[in-house]
C-alpha positions in Angstrom: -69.8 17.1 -95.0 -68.6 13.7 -96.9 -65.5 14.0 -98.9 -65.2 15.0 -102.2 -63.7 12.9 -105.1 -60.5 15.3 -106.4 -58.4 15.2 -109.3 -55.6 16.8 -110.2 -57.5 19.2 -112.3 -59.5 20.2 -109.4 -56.7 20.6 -106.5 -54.6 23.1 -108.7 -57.5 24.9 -109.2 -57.7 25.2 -105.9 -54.5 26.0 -105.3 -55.2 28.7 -108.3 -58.3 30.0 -106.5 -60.3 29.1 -103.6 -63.1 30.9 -105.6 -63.1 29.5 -108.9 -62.5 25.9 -107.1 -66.1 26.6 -105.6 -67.9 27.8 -108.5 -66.6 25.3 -110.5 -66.7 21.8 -108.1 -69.1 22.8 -105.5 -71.9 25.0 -107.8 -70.8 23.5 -110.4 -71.1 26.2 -113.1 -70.6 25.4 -116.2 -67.0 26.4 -118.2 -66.1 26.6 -121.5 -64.2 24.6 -123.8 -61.0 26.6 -125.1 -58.8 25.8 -128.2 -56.4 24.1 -126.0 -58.7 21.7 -124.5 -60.1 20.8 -127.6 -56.8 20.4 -129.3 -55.5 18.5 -126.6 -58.7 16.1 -126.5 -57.9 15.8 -130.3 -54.4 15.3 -130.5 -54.9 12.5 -127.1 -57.7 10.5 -128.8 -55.5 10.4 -132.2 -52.7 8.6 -130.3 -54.8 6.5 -128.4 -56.4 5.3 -131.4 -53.1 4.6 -132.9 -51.8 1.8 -131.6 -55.2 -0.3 -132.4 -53.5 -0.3 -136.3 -53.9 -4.0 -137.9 -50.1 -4.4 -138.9 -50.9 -6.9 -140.7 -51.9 -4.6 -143.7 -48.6 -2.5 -143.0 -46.5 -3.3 -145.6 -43.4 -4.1 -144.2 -40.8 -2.3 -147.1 -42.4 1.0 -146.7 -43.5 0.8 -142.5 -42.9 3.5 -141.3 -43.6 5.6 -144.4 -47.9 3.9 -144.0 -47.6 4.7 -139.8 -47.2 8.5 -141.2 -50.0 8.5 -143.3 -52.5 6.4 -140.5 -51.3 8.4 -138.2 -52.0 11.8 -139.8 -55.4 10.3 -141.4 -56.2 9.6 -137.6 -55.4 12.8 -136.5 -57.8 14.4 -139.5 -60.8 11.9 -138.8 -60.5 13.2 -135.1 -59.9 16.8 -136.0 -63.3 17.0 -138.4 -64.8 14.5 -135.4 -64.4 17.6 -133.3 -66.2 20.1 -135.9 -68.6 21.1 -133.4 -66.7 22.0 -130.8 -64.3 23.7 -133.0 -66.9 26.0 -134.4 -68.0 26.8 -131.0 -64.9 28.3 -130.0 -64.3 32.2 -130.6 -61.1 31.7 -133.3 -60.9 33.0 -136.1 -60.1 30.5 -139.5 -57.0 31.6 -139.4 -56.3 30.7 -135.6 -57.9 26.8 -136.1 -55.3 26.5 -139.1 -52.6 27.2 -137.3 -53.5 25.4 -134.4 -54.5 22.4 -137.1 -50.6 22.5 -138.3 -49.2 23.0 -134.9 -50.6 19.8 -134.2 -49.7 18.0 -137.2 -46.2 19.0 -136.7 -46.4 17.5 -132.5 -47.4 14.3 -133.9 -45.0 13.9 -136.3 -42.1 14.7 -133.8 -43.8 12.3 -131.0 -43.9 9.4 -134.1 -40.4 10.5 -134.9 -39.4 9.6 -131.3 -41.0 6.3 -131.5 -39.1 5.3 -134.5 -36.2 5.8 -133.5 -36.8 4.3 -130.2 -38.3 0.8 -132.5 -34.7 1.1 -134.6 -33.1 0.6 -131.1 -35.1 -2.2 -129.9 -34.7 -3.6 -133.5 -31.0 -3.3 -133.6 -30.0 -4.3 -129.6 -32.7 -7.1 -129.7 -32.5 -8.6 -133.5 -36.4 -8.1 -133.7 -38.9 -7.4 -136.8 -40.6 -4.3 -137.2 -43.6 -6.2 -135.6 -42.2 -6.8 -132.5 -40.4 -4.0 -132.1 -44.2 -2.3 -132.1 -45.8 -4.2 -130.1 -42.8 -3.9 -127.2 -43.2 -0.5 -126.9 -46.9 -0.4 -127.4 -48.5 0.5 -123.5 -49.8 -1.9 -121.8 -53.0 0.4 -121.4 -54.2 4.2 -122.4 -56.1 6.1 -121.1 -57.2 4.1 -118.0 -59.1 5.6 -115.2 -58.1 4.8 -111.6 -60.0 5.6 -108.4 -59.7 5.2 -104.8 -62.1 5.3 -102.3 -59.8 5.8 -99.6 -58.1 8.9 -101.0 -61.4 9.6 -102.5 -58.8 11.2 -105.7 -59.4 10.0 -108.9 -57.3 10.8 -112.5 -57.2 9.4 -116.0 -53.5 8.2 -116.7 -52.8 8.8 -120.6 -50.5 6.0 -121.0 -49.1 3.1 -118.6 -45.8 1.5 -120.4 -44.2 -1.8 -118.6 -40.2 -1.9 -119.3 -39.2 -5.2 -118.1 -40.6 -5.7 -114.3 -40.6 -1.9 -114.4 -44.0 0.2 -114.9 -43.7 4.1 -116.2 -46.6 6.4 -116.2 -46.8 8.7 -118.8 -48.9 12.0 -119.9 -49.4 13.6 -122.9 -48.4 17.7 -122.8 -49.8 20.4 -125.6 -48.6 22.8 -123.6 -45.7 25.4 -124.8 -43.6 25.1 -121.8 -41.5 21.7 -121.3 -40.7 22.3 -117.3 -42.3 20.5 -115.1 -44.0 22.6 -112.8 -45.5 22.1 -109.6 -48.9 21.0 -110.5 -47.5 18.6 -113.2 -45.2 16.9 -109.9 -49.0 16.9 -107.9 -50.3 15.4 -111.1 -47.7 12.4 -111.2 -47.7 12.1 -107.9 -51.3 11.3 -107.6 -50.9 8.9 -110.0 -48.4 6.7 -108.3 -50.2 6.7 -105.7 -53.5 5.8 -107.5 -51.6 2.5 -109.6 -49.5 1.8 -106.5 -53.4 1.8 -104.4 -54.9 -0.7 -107.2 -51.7 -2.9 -108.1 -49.9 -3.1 -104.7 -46.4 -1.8 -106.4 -45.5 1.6 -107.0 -44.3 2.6 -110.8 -40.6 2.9 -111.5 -41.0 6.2 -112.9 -43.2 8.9 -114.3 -43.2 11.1 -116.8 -44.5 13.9 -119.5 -44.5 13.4 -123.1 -43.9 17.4 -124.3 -45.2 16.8 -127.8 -44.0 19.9 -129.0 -40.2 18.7 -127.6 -39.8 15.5 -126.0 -41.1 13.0 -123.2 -39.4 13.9 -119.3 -39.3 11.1 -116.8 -38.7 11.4 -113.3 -38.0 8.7 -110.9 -40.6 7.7 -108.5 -39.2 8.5 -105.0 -40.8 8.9 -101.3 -40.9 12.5 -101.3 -43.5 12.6 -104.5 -45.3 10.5 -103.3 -45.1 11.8 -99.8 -45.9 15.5 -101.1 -49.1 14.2 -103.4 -50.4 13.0 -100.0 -50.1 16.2 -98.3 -51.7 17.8 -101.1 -54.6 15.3 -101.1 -54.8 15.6 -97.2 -55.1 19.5 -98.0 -57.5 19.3 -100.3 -60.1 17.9 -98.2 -59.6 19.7 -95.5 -60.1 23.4 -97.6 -63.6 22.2 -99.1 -65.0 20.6 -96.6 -67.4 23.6 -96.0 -70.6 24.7 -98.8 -70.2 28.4 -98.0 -69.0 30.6 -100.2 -67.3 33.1 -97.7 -64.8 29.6 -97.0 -63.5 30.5 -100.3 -61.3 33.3 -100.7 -60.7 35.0 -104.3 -56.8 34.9 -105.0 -56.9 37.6 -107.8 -53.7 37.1 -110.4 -53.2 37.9 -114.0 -55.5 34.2 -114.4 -58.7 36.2 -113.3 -58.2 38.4 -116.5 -56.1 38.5 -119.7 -55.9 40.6 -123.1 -57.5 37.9 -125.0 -60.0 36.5 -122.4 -60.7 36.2 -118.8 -61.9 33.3 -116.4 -64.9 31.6 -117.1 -66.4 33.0 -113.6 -65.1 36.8 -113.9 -68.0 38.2 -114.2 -70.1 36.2 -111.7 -67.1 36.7 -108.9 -67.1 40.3 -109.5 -70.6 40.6 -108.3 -70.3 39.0 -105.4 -67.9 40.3 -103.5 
């Protein structure tokens, strides 16, 4: 059997479940959205869009007070953008208002960050408002990279250059602000993935924990080293269509008090 393309997304669920990796990737069975996804796909497509504001109808006496209001009138365009999807889901009103706030309140600490990361670049370089924004806008968002070699592909959120130095970033929804294991697979693939289409690995890497703050970690042999192994892995486990290849790894993911996973019912038949 050829390779399959991986992701990130599909070697931790792997890692979660031999099963669910084979309904999902090699049946493909369809899943469904949850609120998380959906607020995540919101909240990432308001910041992209951000940074394509025409400052040159910012009014420079009241900046920062105008990048609020775009910001949050982004977010809301996005948010009703995503109607659909939102009605879909099995919340309650109650549950899409709080979630609705929740993400308000992320943005605004994110934004908060990056003023007071302009006010340094303002005050240690002696630049305008203007400037200062477009320094620390990325160089690129949301950017797709593939190899054919690794046969892994992954969407990076944000790639920021510092100087000569490149830092890879993602955007984080989560609750928790530790980086886990499959957050260090995740970056790790990354590097690789820039380092495979530029010829020069990034200086660092890094999560953007909207609901605290952005963690960077330098980008060091033994990341990259470990995504490797990972990817090597990967293809190896899936190289076989037959379901018996795919053991179930039962854990408190297969069912919850407010849900279970999208193939519980189907993985309980066959046994």
């Amino acid at each position: 059997m050829p390779k399959r393309v991986q992701s990130p997304s599909s070697i931790n669920t792997y890692k979660q479940c031999p099963r669910k990796y084979f309904y999902q990737y090699i049946l493909k069975y369809p899943t469904k959205e949850n609120i998380h996804t959906v607020r995540g796909n919101i909240v990432h497509e308001a910041l992209e869009k951000f940074f394509d504001v025409d400052l040159g109808k910012i009014d420079q006496n009241s900046f920062k007070k105008e990048l609020s209001f775009y910001l949050k009138n982004l977010f809301d365009a996005c948010w009703v953008g995503a109607a659909a999807r939102l009605q879909r889901l099995a919340i309650d009103d109650e549950a899409k208002t709080h979630y609705y706030q929740e993400s308000v309140q992320m943005l605004a600490n994110w934004l908060n960050t990056f003023f007071n990361d302009m006010d340094n670049e303002i005050k240690a370089h002696n630049l305008t408002l203007t400037a200062a924004f477009n320094k620390l806008k990325p160089i690129a968002l949301e950017k797709e990279y593939k190899d054919a070699e690794l046969m892994v592909r992954g969407f990076i959120d944000v790639i920021q250059q510092d100087g000569d130095d490149i830092i890879l970033m993602d955007y984080k929804t989560s609750k928790s602000s530790e980086i886990k294991d499959e957050y260090l697979l995740q970056l790790g693939i990354y590097a690789l993935l820039y380092e495979k289409q530029h010829n020069k690995f990034p200086k660092k890497v890094g999560l953007w924990f909207l609901k605290d703050k952005p963690v960077f970690i330098n980008v060091t042999p033994k990341l990259v080293k470990d995504a490797l192994f990972q990817i090597e892995q990967i293809h190896f486990s899936t190289e076989s269509d037959k379901i018996s290849d795919y053991i179930k790894k039962e854990s408190g993911l297969c069912k919850w008090s407010s849900g279970q996973c999208d193939f519980f019912d189907i993985c309980k038949k066959n046994k």
